[in-house]
Residue frames as qw, qx, qy, qz and C-alpha x, y, z in Angstrom:
[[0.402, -0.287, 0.579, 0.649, 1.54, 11.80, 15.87],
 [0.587, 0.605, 0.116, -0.525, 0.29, 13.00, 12.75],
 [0.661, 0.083, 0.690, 0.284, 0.47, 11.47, 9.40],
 [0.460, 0.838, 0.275, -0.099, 0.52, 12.76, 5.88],
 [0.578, 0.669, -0.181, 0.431, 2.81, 15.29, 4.36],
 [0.261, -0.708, 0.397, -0.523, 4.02, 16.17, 7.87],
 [0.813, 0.009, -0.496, 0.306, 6.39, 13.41, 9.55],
 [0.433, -0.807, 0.276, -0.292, 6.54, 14.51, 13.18],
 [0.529, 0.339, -0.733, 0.260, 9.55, 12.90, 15.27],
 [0.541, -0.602, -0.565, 0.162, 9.49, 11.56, 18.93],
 [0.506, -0.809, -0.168, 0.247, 10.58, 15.13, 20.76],
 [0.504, -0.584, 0.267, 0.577, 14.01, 15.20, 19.69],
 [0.028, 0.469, -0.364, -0.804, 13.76, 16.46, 16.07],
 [0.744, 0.269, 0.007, -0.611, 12.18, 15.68, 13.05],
 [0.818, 0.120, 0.537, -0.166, 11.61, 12.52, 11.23],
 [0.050, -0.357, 0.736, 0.573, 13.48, 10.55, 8.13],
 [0.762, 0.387, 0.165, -0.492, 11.38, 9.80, 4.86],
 [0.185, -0.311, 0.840, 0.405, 12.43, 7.25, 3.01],
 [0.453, 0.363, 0.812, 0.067, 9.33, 6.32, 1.07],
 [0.207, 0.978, 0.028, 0.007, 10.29, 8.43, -1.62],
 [0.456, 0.561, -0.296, 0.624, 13.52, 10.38, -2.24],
 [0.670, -0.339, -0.466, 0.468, 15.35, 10.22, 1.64],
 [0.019, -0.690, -0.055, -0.722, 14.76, 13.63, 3.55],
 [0.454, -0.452, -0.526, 0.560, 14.87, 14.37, 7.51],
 [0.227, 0.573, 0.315, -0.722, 11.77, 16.49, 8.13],
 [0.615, 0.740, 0.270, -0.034, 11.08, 18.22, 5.01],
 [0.089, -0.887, 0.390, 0.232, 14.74, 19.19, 4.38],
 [0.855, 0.490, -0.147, -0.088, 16.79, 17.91, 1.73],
 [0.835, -0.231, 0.377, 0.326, 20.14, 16.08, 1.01],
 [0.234, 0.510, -0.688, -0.461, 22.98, 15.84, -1.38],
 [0.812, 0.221, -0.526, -0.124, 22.94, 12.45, -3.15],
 [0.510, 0.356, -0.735, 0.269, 25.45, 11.14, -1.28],
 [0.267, -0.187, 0.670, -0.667, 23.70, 11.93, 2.38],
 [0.829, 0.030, -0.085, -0.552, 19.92, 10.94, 0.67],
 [0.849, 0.164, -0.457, -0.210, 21.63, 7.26, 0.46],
 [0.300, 0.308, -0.696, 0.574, 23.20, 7.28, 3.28],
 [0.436, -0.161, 0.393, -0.793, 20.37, 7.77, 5.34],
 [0.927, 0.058, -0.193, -0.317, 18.23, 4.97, 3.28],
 [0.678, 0.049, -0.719, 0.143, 20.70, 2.41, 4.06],
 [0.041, -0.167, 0.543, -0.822, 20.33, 3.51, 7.73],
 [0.771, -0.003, 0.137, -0.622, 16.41, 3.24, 7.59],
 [0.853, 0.117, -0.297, -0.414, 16.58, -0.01, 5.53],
 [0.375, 0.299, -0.758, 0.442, 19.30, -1.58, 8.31],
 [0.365, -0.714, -0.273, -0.531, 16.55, -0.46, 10.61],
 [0.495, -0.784, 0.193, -0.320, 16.81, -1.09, 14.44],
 [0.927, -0.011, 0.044, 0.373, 19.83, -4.16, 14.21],
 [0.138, -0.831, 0.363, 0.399, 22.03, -1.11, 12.67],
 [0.829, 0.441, -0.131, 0.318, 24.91, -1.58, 10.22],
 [0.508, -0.681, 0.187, 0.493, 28.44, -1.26, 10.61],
 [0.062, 0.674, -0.296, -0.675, 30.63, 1.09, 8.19],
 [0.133, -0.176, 0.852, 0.475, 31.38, -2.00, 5.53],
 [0.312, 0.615, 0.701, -0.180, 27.35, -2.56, 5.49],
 [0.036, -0.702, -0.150, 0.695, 26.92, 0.92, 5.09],
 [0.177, -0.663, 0.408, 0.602, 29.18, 1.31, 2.55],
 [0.234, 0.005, 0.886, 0.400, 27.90, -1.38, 0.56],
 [0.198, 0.643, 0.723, -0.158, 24.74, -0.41, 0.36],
 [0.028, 0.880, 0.098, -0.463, 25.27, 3.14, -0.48],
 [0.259, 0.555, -0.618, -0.492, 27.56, 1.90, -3.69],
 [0.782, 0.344, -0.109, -0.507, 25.80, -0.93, -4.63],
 [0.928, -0.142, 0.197, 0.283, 28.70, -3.61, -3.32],
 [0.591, 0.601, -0.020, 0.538, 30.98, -1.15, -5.34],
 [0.487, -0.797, -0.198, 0.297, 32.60, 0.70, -2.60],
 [0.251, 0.905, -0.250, 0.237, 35.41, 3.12, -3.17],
 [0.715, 0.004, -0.502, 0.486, 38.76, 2.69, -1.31],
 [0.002, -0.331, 0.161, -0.930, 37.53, 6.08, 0.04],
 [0.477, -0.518, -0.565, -0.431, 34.17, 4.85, 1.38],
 [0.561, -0.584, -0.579, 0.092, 34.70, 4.66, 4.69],
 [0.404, -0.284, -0.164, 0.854, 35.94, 7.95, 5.43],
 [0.181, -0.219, -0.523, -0.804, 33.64, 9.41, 2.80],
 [0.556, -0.563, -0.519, -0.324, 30.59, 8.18, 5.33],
 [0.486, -0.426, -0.500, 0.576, 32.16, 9.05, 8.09],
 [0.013, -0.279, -0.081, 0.957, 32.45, 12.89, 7.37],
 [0.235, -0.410, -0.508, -0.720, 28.84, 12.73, 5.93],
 [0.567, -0.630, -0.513, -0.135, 27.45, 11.75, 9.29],
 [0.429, -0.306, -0.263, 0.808, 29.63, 14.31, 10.96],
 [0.066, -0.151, -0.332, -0.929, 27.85, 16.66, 8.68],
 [0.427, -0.475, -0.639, -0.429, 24.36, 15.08, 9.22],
 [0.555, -0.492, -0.556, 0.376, 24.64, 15.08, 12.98],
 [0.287, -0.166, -0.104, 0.938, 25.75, 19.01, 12.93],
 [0.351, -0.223, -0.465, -0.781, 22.68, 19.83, 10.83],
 [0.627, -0.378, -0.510, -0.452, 20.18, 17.81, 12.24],
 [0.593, -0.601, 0.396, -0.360, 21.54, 16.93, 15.91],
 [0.096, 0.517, -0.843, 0.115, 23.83, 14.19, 17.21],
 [0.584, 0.055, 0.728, -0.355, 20.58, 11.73, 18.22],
 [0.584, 0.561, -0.347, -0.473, 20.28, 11.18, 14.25],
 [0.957, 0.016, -0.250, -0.147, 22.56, 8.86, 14.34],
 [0.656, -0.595, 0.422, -0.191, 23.57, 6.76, 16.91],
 [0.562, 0.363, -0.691, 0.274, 27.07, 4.18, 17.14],
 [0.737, -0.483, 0.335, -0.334, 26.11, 1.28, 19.33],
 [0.718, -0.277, 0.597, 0.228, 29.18, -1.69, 19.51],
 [0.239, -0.338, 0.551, 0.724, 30.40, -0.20, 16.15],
 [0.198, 0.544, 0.791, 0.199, 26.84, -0.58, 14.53],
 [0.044, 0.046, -0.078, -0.995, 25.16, 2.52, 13.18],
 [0.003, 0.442, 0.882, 0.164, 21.61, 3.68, 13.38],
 [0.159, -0.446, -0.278, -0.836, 18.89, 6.13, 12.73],
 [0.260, -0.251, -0.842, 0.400, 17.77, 7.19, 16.14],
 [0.296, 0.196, 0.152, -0.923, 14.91, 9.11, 14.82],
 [0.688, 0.340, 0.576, -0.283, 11.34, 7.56, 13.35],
 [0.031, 0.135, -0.605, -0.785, 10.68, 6.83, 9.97],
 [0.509, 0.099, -0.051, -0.854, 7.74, 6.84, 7.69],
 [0.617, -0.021, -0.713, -0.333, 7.66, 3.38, 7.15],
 [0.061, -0.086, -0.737, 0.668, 7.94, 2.87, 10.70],
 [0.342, 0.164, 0.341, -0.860, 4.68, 5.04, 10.82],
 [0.493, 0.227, -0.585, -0.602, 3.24, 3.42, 7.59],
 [0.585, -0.029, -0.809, -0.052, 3.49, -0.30, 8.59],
 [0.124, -0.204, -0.849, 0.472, 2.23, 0.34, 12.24],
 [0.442, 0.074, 0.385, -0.807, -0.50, 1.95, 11.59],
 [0.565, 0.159, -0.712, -0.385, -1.47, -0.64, 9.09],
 [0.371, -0.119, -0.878, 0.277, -1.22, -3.20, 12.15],
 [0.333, 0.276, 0.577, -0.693, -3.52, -1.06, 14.68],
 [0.605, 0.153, -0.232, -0.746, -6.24, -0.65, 11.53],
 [0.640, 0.006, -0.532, -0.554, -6.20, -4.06, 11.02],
 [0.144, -0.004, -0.887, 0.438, -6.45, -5.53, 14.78],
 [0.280, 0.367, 0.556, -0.691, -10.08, -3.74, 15.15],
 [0.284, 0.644, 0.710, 0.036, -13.01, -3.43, 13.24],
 [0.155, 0.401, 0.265, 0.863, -12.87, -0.31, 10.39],
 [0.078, -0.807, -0.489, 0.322, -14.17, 2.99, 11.85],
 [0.326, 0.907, -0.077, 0.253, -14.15, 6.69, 10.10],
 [0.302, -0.844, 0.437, 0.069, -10.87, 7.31, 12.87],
 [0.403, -0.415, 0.657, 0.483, -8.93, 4.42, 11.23],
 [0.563, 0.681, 0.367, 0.291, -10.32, 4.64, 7.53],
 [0.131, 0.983, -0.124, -0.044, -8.62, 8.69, 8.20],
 [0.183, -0.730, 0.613, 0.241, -5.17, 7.16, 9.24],
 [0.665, 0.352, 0.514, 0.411, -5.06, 4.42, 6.13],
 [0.455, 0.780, 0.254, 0.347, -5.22, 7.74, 4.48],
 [0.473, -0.875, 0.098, -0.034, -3.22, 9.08, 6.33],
 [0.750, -0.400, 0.511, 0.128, -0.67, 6.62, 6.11],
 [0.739, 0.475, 0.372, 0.299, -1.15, 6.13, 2.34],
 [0.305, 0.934, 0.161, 0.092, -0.44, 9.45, 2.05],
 [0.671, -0.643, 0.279, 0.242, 3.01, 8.94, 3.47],
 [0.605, 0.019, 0.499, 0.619, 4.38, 8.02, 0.04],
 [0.195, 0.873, -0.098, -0.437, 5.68, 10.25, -2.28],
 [0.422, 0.681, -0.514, -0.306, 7.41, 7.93, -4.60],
 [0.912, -0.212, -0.266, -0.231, 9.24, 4.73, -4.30],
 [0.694, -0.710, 0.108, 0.043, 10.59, 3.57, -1.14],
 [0.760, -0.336, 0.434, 0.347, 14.63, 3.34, -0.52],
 [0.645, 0.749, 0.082, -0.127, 14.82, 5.22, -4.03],
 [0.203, 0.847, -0.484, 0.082, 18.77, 6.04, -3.80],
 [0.571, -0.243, 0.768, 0.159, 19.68, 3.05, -3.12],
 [0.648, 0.519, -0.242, -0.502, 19.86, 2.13, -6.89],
 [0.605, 0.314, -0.724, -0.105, 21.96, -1.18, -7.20],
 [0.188, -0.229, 0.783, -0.547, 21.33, -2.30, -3.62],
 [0.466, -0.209, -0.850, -0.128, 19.61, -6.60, -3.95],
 [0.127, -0.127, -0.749, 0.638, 18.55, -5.57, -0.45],
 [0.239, 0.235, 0.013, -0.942, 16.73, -2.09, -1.12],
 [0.433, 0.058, -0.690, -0.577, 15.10, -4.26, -4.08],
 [0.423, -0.244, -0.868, 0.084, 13.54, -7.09, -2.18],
 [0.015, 0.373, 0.517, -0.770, 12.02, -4.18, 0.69],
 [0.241, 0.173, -0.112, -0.948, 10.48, -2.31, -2.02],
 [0.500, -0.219, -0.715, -0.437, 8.69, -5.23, -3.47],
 [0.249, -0.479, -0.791, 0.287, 7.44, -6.24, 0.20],
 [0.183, 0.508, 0.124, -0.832, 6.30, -2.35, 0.70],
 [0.358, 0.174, -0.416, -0.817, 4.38, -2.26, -2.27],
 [0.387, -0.424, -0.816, -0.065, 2.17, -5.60, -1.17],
 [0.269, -0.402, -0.576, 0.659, 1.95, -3.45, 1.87],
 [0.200, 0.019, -0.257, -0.945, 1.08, -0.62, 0.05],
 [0.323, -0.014, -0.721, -0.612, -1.44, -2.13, -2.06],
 [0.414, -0.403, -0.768, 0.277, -3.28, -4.42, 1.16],
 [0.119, -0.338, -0.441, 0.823, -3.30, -0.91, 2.97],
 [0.200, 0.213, -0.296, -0.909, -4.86, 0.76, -0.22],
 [0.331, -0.232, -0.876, -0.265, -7.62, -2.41, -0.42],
 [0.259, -0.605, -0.672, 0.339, -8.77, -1.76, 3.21],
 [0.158, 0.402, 0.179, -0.884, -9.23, 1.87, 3.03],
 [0.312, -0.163, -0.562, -0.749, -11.14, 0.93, -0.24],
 [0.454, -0.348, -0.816, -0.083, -13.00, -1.15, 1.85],
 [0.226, -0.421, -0.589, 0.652, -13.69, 1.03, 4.69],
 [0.089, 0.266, -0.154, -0.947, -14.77, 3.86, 2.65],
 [0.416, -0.152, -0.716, -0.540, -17.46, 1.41, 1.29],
 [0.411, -0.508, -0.757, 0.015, -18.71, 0.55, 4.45],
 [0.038, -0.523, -0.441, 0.728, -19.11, 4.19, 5.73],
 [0.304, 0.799, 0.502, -0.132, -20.77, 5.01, 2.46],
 [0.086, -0.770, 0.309, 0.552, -17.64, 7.47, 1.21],
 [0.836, 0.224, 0.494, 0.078, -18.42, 6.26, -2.50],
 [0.253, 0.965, -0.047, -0.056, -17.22, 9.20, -4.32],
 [0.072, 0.829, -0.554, -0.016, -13.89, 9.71, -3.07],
 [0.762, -0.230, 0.594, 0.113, -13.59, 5.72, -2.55],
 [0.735, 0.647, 0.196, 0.059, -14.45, 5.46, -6.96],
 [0.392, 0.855, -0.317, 0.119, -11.55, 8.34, -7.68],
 [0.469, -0.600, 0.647, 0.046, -9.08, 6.34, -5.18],
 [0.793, 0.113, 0.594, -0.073, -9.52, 3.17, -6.99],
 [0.657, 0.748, 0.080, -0.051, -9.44, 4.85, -10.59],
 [0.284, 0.760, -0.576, 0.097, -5.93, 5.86, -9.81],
 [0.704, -0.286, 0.648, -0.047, -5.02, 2.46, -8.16],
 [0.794, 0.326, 0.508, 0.068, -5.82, 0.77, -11.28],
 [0.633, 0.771, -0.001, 0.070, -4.29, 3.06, -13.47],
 [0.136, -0.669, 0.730, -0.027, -0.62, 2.70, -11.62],
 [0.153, -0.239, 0.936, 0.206, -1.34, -0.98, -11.70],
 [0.638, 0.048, 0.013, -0.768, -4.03, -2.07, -13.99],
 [0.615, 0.181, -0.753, -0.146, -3.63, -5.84, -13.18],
 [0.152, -0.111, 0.760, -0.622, -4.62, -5.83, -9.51],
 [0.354, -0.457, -0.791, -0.201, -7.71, -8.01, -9.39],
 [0.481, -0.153, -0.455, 0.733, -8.18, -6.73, -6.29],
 [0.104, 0.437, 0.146, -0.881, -8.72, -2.97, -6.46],
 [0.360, -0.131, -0.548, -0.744, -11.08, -3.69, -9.53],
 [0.388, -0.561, -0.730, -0.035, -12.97, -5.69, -7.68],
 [0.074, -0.556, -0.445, 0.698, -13.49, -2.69, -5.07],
 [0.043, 0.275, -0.171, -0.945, -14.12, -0.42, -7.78],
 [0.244, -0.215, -0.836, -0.441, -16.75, -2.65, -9.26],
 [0.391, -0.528, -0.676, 0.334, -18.46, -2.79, -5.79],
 [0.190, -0.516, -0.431, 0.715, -18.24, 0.71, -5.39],
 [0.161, 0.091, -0.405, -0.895, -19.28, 1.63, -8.12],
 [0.211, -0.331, -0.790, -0.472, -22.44, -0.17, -7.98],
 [0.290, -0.507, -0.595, 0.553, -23.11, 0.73, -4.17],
 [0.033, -0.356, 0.018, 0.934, -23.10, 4.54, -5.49],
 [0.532, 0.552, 0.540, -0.349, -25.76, 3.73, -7.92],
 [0.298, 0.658, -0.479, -0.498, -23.61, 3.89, -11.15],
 [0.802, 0.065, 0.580, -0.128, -24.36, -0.03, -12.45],
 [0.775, 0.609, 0.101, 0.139, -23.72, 0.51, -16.20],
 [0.079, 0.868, -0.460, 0.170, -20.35, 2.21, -14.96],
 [0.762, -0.319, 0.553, -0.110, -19.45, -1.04, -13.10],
 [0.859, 0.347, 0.370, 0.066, -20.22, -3.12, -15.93],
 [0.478, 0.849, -0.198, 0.110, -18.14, -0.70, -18.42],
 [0.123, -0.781, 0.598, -0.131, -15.37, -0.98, -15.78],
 [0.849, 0.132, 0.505, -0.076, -15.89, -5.07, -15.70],
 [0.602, 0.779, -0.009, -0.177, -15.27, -4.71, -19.20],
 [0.101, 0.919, -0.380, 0.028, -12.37, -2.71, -19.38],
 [0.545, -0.562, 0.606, -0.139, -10.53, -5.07, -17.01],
 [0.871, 0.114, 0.469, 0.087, -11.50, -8.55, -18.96],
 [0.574, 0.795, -0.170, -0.099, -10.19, -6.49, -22.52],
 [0.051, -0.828, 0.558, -0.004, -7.30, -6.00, -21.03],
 [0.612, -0.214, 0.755, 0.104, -6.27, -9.78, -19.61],
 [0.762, 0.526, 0.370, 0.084, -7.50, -10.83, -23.42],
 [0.670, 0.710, -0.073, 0.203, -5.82, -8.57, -25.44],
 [0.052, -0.856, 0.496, -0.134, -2.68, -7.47, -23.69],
 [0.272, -0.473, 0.837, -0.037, -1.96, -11.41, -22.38],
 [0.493, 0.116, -0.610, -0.610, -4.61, -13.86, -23.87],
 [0.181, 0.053, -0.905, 0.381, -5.65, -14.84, -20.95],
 [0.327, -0.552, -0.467, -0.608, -9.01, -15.17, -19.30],
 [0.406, -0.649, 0.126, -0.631, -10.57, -13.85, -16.12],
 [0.085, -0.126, 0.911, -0.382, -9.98, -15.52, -12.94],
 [0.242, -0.396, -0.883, 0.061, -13.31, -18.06, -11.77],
 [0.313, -0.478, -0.469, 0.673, -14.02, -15.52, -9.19],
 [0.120, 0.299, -0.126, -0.938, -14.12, -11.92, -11.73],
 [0.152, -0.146, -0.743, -0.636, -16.33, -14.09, -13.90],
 [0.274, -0.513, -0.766, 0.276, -18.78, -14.44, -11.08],
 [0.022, -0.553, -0.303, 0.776, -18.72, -10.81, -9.98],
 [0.149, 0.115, -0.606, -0.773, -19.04, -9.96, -13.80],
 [0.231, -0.518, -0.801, -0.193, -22.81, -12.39, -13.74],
 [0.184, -0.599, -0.678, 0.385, -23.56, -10.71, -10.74],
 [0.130, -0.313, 0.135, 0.931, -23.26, -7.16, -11.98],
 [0.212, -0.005, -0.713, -0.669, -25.14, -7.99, -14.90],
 [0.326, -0.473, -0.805, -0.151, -27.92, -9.39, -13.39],
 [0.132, -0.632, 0.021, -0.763, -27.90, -6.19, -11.29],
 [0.775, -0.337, -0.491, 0.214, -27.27, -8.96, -8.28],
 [0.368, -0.879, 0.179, -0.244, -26.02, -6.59, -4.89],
 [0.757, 0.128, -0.452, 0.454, -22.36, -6.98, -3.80],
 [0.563, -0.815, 0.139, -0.025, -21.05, -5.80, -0.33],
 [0.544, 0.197, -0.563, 0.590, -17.25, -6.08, 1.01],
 [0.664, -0.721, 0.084, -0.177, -16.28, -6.76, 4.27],
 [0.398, 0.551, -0.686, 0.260, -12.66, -7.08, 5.84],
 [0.909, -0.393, -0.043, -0.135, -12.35, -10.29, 7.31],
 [0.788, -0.360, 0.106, 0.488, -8.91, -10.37, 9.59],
 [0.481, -0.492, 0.330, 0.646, -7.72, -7.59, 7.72],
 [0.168, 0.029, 0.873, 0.457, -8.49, -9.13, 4.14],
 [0.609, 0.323, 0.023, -0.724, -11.73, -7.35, 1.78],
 [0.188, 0.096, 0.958, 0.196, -13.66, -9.81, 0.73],
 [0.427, -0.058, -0.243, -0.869, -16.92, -9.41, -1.55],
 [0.151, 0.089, 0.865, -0.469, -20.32, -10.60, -0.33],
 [0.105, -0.623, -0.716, -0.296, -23.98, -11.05, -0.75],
 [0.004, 0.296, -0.265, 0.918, -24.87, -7.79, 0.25],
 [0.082, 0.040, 0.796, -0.598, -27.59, -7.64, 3.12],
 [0.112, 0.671, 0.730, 0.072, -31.61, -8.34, 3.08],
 [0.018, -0.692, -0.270, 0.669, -32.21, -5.02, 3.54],
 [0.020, 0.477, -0.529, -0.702, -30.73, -4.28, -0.07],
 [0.751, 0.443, 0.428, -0.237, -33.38, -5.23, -3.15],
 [0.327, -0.054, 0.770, 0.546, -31.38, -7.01, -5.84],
 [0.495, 0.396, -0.212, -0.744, -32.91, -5.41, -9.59],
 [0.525, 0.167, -0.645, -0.530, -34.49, -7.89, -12.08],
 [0.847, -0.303, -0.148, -0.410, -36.19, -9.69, -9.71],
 [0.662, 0.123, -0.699, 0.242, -33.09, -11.50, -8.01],
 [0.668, -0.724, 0.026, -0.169, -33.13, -12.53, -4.26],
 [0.282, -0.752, 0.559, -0.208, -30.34, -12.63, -2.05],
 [0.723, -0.184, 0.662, -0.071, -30.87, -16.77, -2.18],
 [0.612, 0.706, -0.278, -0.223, -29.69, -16.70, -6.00],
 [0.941, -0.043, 0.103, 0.319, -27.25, -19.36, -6.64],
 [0.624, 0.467, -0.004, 0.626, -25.11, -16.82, -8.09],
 [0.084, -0.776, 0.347, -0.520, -24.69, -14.29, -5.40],
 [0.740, -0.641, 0.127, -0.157, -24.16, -17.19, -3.38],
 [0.853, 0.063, 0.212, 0.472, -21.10, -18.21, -5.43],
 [0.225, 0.871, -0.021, 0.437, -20.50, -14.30, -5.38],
 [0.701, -0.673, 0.187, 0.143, -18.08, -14.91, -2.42],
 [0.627, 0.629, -0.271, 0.371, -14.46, -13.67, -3.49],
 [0.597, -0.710, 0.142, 0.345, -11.62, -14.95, -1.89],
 [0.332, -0.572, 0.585, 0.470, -8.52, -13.80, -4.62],
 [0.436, 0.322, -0.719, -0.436, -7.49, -15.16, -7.62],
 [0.406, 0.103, 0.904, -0.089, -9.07, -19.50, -5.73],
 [0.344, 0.066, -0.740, -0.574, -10.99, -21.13, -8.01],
 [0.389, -0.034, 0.681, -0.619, -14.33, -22.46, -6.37],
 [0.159, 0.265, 0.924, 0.227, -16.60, -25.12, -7.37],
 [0.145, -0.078, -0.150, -0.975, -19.71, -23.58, -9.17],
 [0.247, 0.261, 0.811, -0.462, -23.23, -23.79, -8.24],
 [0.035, -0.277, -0.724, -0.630, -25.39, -24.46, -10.93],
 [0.445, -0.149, 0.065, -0.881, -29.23, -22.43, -10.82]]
């Protein structure tokens, strides 16, 4: 199955996108079909039945027309696109082609059941590359739609950590740096993806670019909320400075920063048995007890 801008189906026609404005293949919609399909995807394999449907696709505001109004849309869709679109199983509708999230959120699970290699660092990108906007868009007033998008976007975001993180451990610092830059500039409050970008930015031999990006990050939490760094950024922030080696490794899934390995000669004379790269262990936003020199 391939991944990217090309959604392949299982045989029997093409695939529905819903991460993004709702499309089956690369072929478009009216309004009225684009939201019709998303509530279909976001009902996923349970189904809905017409009143679901209907609610979802007006926002609990149905028409007295609604259900006749979705009925001749999916008489329409099925003529276009083929009658296995969608299926009516004990009065339940469903979409009886793949979707992208479908494709999105499982390959997520195979990447993170095995140990990162260049074949699943390609489908994370692969996968990332699945979106094209944000999920379940046309569903505008739909509490449901709302509550999916926020869990897709953790998903997102996790998926968009471990390909940082794989791309660091095969050495792919370049294009890992420009991912990251735009990560942080869609959200520039992810602890997270700074921390990869910090890390990869020193791995690539750009240290005073770290630090600048270090920076950037603490301005922000100061001036924009008045808050200060987490325990954890202040640490990576010493270690930077002192020109101390970080590493990441995904452990269960989950980048985490490290003492990077002996092999790796820490500048200004530090050693790997520094108190401070040993308290250079980031799990998140925890607070950890500190370890004095």
């Amino acid at each position: 199955m391939q991944v990217g801008d090309q959604l392949v189906g299982d045989g029997r026609g093409p695939g529905v996108r819903v991460l993004g404005p709702a499309t089956i293949g690369a072929q478009s919609a009216t309004q009225r079909q684009r939201a019709l399909i998303a509530a279909l995807a976001l009902a996923g394999q349970r189904g809905a039945d017409i009143d679901e449907l209907a609610d979802g696709v007006w926002g609990g505001r149905p028409p007295n027309s609604a259900r006749s109004s979705l009925q001749n849309q999916m008489t329409r869709l099925r003529r276009l696109h083929g009658d296995d679109l969608i299926v009516c199983e004990h009065a339940r509708y469903l979409l009886g082609r793949p979707t992208d999230v479908a494709q999105f959120e499982g390959t997520l699970v195979r990447v993170r059941s095995a140990p990162l290699t260049r074949a699943s660092v390609d489908s994370l990108a692969g996968a990332l590359d699945l979106w094209r906007g944000t999920p379940y868009v046309d569903l505008t007033d739909s509490h449901t739609a709302e509550i999916e998008r926020a869990r897709l976007a953790q998903e997102r975001a996790r998926a968009a950590d471990l390909l940082a993180t794989g791309r660091i451990q095969l050495r792919d610092y370049e294009q890992c740096i420009t991912e990251l830059r735009a990560e942080v500039e869609d959200d520039p409050y992810r602890d997270r993806a700074w921390e990869l970008l910090f890390v990869a930015l020193q791995r690539a031999g750009r240290p005073s670019e770290a630090l600048a990006a270090h920076r950037e990050y603490v301005d922000r939490l100061r001036g924009q909320f008045g808050v200060e760094p987490s325990a954890s950024m202040i640490d990576v922030g010493r270690a930077l400075k002192l020109g101390t080696p970080i590493d990441v490794t995904a452990d269960g899934g989950v980048p985490r920063l490290v003492a990077a390995p002996a092999t790796a000669t820490p500048s200004r004379g530090r050693c790997l048995h520094d108190p401070v790269v040993r308290h250079c262990r980031v799990r998140g936003r925890r607070r950890r007890r500190r370890v004095d020199p």
